[in-house]
Structure formats: structure tokens, C-alpha cells
mmCIF file of the protein (N, C-alpha, C, O) and its ligand, coordinates in Angstrom:
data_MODEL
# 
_entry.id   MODEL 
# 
loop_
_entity.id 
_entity.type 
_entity.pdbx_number_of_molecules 
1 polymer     1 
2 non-polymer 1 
# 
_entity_poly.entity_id                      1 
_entity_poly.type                           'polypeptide(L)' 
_entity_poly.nstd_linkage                   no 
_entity_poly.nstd_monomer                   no 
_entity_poly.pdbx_seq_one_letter_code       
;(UNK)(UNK)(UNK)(UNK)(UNK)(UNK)(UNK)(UNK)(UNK)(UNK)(UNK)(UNK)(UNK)(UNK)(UNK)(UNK)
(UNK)(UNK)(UNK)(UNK)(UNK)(UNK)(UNK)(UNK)(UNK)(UNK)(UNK)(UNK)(UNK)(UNK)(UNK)(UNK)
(UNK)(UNK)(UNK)(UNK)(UNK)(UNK)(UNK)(UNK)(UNK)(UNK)(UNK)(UNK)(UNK)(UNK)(UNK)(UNK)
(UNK)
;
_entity_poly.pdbx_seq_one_letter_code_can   XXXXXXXXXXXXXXXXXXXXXXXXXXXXXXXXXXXXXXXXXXXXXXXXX 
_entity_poly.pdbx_strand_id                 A 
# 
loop_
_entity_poly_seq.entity_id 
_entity_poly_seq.num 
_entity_poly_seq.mon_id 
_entity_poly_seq.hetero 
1 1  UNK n 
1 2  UNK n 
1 3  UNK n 
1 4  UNK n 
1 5  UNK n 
1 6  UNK n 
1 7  UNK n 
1 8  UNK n 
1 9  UNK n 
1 10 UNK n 
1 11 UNK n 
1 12 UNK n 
1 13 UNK n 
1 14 UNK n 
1 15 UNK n 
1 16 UNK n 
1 17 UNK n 
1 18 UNK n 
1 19 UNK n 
1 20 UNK n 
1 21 UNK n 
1 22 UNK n 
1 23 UNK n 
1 24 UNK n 
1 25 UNK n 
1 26 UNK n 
1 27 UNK n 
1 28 UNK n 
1 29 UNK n 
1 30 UNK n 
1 31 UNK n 
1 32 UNK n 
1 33 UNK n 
1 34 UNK n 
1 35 UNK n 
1 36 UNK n 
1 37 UNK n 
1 38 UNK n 
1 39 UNK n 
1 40 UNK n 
1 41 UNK n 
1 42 UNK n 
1 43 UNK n 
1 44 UNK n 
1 45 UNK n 
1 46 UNK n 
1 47 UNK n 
1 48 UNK n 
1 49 UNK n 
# 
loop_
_struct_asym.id 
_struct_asym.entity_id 
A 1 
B 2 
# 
loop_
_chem_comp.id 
_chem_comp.type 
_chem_comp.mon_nstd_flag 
UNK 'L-peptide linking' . 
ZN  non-polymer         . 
# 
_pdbx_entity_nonpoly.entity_id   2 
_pdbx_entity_nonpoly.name        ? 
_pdbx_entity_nonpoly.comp_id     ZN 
# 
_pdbx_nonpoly_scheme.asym_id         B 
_pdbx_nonpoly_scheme.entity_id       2 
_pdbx_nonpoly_scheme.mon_id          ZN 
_pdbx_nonpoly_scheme.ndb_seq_num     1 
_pdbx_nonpoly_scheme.pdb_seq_num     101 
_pdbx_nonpoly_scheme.auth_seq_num    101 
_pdbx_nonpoly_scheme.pdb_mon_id      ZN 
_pdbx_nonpoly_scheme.auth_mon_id     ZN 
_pdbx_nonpoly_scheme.pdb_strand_id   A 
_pdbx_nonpoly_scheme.pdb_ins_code    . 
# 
loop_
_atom_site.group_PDB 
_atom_site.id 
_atom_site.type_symbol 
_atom_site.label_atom_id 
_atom_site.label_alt_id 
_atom_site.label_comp_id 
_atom_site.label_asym_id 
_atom_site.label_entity_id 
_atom_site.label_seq_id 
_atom_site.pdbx_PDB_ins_code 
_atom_site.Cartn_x 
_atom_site.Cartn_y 
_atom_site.Cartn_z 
_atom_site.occupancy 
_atom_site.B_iso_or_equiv 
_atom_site.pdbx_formal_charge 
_atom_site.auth_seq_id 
_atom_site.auth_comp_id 
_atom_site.auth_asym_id 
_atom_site.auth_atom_id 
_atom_site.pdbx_PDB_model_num 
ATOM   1   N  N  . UNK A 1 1  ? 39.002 81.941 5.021   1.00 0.00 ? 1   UNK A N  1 
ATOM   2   C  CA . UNK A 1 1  ? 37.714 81.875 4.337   1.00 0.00 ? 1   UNK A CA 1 
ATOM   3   C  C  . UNK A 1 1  ? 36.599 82.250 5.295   1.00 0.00 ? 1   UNK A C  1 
ATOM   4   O  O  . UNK A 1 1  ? 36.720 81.996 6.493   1.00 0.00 ? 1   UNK A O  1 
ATOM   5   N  N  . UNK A 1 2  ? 35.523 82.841 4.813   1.00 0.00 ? 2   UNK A N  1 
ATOM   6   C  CA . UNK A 1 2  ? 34.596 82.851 5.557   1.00 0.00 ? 2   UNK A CA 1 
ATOM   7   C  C  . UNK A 1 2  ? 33.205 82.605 5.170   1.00 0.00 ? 2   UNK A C  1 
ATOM   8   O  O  . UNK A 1 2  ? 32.941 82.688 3.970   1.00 0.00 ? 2   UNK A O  1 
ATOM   9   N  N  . UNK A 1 3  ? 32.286 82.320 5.989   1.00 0.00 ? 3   UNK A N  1 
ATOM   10  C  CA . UNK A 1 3  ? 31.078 81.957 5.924   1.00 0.00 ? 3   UNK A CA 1 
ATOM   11  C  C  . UNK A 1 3  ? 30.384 83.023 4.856   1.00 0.00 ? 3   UNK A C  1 
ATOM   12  O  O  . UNK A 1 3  ? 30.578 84.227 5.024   1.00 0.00 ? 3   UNK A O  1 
ATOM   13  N  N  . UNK A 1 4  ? 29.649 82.596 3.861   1.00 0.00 ? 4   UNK A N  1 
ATOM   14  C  CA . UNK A 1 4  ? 29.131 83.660 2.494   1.00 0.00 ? 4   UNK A CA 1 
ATOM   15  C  C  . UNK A 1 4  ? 27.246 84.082 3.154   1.00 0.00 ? 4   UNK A C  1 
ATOM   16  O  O  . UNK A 1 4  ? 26.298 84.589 2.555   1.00 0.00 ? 4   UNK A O  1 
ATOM   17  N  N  . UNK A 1 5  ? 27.365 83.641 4.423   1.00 0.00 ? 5   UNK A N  1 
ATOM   18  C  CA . UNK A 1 5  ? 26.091 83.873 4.757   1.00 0.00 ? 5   UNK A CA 1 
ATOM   19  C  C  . UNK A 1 5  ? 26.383 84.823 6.180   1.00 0.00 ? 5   UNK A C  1 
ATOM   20  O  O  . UNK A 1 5  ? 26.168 86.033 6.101   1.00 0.00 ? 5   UNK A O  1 
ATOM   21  N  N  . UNK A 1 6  ? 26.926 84.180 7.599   1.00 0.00 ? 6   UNK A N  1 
ATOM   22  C  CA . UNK A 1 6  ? 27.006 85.086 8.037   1.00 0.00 ? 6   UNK A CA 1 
ATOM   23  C  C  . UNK A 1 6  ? 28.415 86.005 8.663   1.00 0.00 ? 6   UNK A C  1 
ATOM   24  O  O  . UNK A 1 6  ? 28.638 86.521 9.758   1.00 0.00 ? 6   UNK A O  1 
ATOM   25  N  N  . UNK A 1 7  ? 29.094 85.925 7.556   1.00 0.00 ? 7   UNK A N  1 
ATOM   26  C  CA . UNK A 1 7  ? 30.266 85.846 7.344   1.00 0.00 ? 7   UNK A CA 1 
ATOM   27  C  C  . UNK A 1 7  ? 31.688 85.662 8.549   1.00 0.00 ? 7   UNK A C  1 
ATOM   28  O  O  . UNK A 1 7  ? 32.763 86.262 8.564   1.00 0.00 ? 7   UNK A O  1 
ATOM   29  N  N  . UNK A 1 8  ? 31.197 84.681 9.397   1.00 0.00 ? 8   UNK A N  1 
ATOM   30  C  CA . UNK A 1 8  ? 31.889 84.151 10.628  1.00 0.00 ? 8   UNK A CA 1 
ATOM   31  C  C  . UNK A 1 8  ? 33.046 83.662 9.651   1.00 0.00 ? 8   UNK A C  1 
ATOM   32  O  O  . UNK A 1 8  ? 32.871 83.502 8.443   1.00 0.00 ? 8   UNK A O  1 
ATOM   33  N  N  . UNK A 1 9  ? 34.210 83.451 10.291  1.00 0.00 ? 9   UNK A N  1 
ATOM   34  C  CA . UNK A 1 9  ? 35.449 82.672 9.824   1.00 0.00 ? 9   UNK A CA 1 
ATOM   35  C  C  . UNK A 1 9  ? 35.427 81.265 9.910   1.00 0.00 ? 9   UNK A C  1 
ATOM   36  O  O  . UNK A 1 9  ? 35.141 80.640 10.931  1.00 0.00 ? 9   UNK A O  1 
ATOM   37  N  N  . UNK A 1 10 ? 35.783 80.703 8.652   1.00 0.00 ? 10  UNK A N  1 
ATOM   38  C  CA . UNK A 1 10 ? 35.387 79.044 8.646   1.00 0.00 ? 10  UNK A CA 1 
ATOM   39  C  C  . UNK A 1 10 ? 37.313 78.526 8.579   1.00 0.00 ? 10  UNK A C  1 
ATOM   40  O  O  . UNK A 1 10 ? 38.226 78.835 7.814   1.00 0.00 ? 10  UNK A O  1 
ATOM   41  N  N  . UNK A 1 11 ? 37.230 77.664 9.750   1.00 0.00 ? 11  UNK A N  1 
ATOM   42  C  CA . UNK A 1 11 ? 38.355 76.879 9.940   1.00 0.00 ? 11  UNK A CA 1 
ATOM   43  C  C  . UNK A 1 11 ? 38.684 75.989 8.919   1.00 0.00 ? 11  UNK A C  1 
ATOM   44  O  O  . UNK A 1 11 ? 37.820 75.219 8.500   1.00 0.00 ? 11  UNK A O  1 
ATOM   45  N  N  . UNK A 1 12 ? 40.165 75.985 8.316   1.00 0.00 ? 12  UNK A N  1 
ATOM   46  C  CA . UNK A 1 12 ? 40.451 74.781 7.907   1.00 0.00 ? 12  UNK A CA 1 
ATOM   47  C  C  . UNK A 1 12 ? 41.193 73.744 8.669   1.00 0.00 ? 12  UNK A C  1 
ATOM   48  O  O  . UNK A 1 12 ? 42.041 73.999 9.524   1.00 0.00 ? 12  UNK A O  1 
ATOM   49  N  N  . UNK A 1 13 ? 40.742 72.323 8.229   1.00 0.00 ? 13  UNK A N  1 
ATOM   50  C  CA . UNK A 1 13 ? 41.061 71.399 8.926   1.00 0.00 ? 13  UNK A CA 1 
ATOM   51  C  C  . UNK A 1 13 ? 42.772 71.210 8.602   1.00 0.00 ? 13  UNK A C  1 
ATOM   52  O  O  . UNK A 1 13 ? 43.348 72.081 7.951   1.00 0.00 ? 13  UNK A O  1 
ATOM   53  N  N  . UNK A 1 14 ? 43.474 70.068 9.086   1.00 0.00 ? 14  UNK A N  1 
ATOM   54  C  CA . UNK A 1 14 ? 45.228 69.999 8.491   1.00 0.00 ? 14  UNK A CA 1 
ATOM   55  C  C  . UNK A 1 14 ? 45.232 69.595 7.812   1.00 0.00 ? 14  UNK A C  1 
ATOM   56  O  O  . UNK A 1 14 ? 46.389 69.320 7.492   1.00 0.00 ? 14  UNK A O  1 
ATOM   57  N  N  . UNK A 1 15 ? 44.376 69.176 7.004   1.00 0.00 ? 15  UNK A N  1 
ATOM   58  C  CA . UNK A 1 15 ? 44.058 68.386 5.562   1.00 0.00 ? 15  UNK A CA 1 
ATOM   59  C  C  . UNK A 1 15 ? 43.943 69.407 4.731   1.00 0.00 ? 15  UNK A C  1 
ATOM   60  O  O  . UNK A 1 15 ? 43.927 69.011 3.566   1.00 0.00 ? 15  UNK A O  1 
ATOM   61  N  N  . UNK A 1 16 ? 43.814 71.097 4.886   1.00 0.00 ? 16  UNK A N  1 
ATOM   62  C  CA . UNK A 1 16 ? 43.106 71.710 3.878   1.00 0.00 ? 16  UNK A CA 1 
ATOM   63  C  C  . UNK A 1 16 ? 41.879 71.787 3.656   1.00 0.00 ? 16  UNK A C  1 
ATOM   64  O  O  . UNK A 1 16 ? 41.413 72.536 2.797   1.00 0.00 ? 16  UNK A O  1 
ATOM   65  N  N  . UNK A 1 17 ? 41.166 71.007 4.415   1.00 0.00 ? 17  UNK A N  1 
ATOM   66  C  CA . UNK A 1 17 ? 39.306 70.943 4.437   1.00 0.00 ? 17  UNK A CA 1 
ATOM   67  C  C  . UNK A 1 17 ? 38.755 71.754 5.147   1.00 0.00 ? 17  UNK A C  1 
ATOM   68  O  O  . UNK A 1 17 ? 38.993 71.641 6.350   1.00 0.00 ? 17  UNK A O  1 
ATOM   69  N  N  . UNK A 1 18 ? 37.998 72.658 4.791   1.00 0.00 ? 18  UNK A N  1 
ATOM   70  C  CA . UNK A 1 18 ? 36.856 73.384 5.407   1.00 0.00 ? 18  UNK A CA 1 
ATOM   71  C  C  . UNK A 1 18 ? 36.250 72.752 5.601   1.00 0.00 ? 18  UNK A C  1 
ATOM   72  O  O  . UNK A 1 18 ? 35.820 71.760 5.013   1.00 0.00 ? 18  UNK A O  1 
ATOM   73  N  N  . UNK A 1 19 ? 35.895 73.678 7.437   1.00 0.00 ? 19  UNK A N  1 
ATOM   74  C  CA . UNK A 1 19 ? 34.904 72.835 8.729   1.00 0.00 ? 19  UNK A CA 1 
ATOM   75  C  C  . UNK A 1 19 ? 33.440 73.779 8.038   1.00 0.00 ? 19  UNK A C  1 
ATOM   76  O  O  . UNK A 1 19 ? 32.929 74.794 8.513   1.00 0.00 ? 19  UNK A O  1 
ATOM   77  N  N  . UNK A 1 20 ? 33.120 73.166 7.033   1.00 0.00 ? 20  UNK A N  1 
ATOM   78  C  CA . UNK A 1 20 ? 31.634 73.830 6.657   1.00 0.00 ? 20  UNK A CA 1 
ATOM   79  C  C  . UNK A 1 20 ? 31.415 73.095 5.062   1.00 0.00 ? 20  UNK A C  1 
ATOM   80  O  O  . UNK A 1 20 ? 31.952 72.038 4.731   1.00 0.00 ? 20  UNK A O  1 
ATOM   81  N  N  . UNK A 1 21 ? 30.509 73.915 4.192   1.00 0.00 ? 21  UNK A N  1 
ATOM   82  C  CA . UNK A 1 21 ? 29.954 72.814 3.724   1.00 0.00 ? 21  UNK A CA 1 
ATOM   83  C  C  . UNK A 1 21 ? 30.046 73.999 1.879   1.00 0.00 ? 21  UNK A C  1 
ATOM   84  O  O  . UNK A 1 21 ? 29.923 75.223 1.917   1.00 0.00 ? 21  UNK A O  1 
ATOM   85  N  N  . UNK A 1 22 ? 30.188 73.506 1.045   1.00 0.00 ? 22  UNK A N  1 
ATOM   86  C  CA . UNK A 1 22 ? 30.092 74.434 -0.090  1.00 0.00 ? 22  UNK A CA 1 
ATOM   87  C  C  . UNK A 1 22 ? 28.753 74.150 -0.435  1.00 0.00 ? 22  UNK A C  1 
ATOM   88  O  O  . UNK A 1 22 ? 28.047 73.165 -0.219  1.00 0.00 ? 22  UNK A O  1 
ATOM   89  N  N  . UNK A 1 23 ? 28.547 75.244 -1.027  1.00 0.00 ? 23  UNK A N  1 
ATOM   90  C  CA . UNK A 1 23 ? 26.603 75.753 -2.055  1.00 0.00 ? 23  UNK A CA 1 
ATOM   91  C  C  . UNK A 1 23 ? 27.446 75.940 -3.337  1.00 0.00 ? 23  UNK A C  1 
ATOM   92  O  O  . UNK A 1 23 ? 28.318 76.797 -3.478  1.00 0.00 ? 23  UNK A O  1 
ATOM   93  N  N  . UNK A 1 24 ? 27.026 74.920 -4.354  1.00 0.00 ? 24  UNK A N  1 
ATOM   94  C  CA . UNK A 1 24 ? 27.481 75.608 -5.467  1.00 0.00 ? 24  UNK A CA 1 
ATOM   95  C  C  . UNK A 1 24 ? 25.910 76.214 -6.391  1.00 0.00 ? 24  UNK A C  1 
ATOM   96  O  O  . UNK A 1 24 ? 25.018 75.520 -6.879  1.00 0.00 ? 24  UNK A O  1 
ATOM   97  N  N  . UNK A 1 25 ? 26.028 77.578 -6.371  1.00 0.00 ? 25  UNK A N  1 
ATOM   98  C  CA . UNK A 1 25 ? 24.985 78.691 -7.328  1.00 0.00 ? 25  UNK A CA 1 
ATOM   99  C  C  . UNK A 1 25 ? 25.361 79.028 -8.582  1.00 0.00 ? 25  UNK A C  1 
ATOM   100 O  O  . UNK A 1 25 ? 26.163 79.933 -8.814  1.00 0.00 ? 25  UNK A O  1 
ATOM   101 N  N  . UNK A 1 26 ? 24.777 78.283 -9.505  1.00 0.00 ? 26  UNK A N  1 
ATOM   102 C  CA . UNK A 1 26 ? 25.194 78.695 -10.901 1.00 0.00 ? 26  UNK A CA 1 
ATOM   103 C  C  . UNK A 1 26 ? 26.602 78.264 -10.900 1.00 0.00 ? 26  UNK A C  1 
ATOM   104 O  O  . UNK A 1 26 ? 26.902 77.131 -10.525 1.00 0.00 ? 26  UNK A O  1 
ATOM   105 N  N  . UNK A 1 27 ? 27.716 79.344 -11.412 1.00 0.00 ? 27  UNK A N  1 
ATOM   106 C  CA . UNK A 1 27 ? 28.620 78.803 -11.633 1.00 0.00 ? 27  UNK A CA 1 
ATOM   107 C  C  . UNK A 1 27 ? 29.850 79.143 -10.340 1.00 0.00 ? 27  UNK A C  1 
ATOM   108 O  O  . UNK A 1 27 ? 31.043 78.839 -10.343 1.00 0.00 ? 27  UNK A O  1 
ATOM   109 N  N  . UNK A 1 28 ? 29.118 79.816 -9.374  1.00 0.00 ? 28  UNK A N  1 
ATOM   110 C  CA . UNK A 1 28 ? 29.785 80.197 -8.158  1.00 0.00 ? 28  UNK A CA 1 
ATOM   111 C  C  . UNK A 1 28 ? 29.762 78.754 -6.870  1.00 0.00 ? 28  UNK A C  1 
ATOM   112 O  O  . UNK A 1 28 ? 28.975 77.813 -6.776  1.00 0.00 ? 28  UNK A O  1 
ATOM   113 N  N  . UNK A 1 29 ? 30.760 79.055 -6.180  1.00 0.00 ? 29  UNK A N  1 
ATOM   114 C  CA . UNK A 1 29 ? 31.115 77.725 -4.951  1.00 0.00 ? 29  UNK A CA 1 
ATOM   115 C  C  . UNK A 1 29 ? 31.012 79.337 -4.077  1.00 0.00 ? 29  UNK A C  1 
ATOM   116 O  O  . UNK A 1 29 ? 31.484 80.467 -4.199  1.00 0.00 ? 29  UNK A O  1 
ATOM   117 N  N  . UNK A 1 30 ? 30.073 78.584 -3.150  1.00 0.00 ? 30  UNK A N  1 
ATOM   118 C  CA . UNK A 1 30 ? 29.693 79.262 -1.826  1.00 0.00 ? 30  UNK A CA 1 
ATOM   119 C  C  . UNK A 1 30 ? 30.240 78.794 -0.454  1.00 0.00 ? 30  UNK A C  1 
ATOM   120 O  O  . UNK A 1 30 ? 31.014 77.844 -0.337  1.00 0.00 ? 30  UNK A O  1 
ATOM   121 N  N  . UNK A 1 31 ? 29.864 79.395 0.369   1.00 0.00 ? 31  UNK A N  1 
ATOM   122 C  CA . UNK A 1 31 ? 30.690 78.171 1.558   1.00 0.00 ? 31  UNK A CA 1 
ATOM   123 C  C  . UNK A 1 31 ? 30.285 78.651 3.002   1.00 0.00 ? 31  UNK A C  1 
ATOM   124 O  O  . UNK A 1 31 ? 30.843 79.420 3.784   1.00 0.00 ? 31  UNK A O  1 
ATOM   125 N  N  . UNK A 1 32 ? 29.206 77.982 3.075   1.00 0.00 ? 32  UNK A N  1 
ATOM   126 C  CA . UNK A 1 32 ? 28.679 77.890 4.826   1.00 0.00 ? 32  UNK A CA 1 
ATOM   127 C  C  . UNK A 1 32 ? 29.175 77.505 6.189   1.00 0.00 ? 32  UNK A C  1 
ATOM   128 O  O  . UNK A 1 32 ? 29.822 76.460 6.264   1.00 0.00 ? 32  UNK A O  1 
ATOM   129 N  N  . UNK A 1 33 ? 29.038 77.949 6.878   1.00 0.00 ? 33  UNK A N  1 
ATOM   130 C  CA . UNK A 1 33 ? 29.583 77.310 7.921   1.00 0.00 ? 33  UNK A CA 1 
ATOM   131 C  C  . UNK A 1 33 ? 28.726 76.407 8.706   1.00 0.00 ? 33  UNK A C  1 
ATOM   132 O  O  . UNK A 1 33 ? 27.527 76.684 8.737   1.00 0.00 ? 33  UNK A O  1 
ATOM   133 N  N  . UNK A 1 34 ? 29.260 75.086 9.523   1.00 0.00 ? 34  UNK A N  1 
ATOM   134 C  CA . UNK A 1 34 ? 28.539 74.062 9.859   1.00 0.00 ? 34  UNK A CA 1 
ATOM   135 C  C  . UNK A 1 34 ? 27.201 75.214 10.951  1.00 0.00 ? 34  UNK A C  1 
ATOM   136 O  O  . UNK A 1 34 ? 26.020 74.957 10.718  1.00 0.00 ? 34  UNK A O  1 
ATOM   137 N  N  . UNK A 1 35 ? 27.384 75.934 11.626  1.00 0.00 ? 35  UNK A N  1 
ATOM   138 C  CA . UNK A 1 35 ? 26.689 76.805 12.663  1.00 0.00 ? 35  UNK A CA 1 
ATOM   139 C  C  . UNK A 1 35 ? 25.412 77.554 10.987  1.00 0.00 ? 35  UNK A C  1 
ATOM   140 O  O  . UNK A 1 35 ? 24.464 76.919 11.448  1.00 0.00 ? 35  UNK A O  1 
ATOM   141 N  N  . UNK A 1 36 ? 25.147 77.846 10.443  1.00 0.00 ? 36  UNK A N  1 
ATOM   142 C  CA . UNK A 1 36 ? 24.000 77.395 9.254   1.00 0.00 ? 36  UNK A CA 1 
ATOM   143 C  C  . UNK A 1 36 ? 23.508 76.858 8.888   1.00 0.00 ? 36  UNK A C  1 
ATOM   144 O  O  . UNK A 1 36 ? 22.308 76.857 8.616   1.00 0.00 ? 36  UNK A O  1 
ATOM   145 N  N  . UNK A 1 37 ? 24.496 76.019 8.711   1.00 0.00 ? 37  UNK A N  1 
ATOM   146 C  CA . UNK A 1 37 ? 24.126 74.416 7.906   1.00 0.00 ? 37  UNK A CA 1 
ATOM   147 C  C  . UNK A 1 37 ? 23.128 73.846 8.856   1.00 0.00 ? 37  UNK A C  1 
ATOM   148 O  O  . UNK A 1 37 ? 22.415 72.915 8.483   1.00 0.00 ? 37  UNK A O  1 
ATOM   149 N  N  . UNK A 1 38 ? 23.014 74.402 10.210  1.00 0.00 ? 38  UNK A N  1 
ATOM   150 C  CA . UNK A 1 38 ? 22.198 73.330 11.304  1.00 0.00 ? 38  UNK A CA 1 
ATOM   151 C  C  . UNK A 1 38 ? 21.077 74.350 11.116  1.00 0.00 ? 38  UNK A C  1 
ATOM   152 O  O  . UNK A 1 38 ? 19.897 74.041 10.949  1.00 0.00 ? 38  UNK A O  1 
ATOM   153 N  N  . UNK A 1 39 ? 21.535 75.540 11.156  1.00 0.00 ? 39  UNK A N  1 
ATOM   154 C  CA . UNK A 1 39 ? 19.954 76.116 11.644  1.00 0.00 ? 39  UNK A CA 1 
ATOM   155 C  C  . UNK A 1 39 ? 19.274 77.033 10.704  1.00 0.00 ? 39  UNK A C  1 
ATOM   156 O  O  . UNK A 1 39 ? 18.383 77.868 10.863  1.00 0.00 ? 39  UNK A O  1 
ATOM   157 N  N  . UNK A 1 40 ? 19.963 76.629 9.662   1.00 0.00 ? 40  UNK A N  1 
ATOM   158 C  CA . UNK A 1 40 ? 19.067 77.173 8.330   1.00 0.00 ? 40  UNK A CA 1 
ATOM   159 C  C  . UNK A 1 40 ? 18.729 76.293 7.487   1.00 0.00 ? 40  UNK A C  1 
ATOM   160 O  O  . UNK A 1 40 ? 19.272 75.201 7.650   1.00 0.00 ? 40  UNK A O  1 
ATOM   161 N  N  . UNK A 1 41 ? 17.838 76.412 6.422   1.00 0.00 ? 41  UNK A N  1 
ATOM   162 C  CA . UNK A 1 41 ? 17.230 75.288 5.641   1.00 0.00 ? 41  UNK A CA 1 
ATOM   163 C  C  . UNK A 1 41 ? 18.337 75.514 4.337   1.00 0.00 ? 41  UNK A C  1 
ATOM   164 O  O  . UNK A 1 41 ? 18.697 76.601 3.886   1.00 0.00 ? 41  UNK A O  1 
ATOM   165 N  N  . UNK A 1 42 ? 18.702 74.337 3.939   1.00 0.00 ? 42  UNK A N  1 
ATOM   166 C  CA . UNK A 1 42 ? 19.658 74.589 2.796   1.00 0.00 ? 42  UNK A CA 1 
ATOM   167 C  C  . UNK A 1 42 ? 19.106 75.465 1.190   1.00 0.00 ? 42  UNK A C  1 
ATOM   168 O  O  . UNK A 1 42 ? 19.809 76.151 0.448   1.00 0.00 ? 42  UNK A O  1 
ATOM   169 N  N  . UNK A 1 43 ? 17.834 75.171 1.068   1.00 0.00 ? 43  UNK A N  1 
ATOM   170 C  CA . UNK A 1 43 ? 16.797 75.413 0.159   1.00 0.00 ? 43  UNK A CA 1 
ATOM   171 C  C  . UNK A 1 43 ? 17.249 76.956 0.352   1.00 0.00 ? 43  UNK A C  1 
ATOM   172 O  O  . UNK A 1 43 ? 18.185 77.468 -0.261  1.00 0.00 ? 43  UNK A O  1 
ATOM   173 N  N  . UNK A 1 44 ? 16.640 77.446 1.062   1.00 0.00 ? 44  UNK A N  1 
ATOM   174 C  CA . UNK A 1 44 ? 16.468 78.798 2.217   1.00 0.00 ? 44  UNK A CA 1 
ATOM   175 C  C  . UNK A 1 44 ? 17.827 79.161 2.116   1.00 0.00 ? 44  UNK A C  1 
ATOM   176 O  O  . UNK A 1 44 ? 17.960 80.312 2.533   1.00 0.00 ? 44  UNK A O  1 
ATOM   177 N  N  . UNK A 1 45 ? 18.983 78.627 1.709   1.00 0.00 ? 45  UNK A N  1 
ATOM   178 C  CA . UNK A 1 45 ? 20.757 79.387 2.098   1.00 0.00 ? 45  UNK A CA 1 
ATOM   179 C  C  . UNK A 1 45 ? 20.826 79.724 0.677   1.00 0.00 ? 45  UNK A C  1 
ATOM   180 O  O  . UNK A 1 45 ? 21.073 80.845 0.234   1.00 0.00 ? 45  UNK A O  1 
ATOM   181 N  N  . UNK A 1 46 ? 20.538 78.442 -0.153  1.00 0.00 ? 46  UNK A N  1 
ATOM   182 C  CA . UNK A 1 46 ? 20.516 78.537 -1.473  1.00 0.00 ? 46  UNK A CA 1 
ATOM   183 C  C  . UNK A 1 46 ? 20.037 80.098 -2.468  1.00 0.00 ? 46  UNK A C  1 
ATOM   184 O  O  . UNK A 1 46 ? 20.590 80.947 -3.167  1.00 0.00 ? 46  UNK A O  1 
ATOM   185 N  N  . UNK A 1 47 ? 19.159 79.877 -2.143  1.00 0.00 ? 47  UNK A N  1 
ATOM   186 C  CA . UNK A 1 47 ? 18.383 81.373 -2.314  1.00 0.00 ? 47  UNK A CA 1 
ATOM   187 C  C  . UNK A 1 47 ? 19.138 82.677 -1.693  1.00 0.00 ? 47  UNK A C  1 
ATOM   188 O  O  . UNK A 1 47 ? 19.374 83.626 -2.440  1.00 0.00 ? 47  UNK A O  1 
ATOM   189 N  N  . UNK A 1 48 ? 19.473 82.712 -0.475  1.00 0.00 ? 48  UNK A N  1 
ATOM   190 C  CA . UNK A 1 48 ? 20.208 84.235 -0.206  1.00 0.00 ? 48  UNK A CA 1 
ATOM   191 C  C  . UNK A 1 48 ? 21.381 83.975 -0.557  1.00 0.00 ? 48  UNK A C  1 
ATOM   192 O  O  . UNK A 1 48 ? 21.945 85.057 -0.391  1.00 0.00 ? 48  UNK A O  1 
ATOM   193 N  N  . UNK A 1 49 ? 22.140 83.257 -0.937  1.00 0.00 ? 49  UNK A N  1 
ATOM   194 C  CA . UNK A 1 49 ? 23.445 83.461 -1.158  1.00 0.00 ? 49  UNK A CA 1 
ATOM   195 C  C  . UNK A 1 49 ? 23.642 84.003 -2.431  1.00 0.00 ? 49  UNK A C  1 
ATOM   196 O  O  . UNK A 1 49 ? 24.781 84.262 -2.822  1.00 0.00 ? 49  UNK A O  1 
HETATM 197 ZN ZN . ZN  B 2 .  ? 27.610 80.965 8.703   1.00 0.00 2 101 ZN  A ZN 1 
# 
């Protein structure tokens, strides 16, 4: 999987969990990576994604 913003590769954990965070837009699941999640405004991800 990768980051829908800057499309870096997002790790899954051994659980199956992505090390990042989902945006759900309308009826789409997005999926950030924690390295965004810190230094972008979620409002602000929301919108470009
Ligand atoms: Zn990213």
C-alpha cells in the first residue's frame, strides 16, 4: 500500500495494520502515512486527496 498523498510505501504491521492512518472522502478510504499525518493539517490532506 502506499501513501495517497505522497505516495511513500506504508508498512503493515503483523497484525495486518497499517503504520498510517485512513481519510475516508465520500465514499473512498484513503490512506496516509504517519510522516503526513505529522506535518500536514488533516483538514488540508482531506482536501488534496
Ligand atoms: Zn505520505
Amino acid at each position: 500500500m502506499k501513501c495517497n498523498y505522497c505516495n511513500k510505501k506504508i508498512e503493515t504491521t503483523f497484525l495486518k495494520k497499517i503504520v498510517g492512518t485512513y481519510l475516508v472522502k465520500g465514499k473512498k478510504k484513503k490512506i496516509v502515512c504517519p510522516q503526513c499525518q505529522k506535518t500536514k493539517d488533516m483538514k488540508d490532506l482531506k482536501k488534496k486527496l
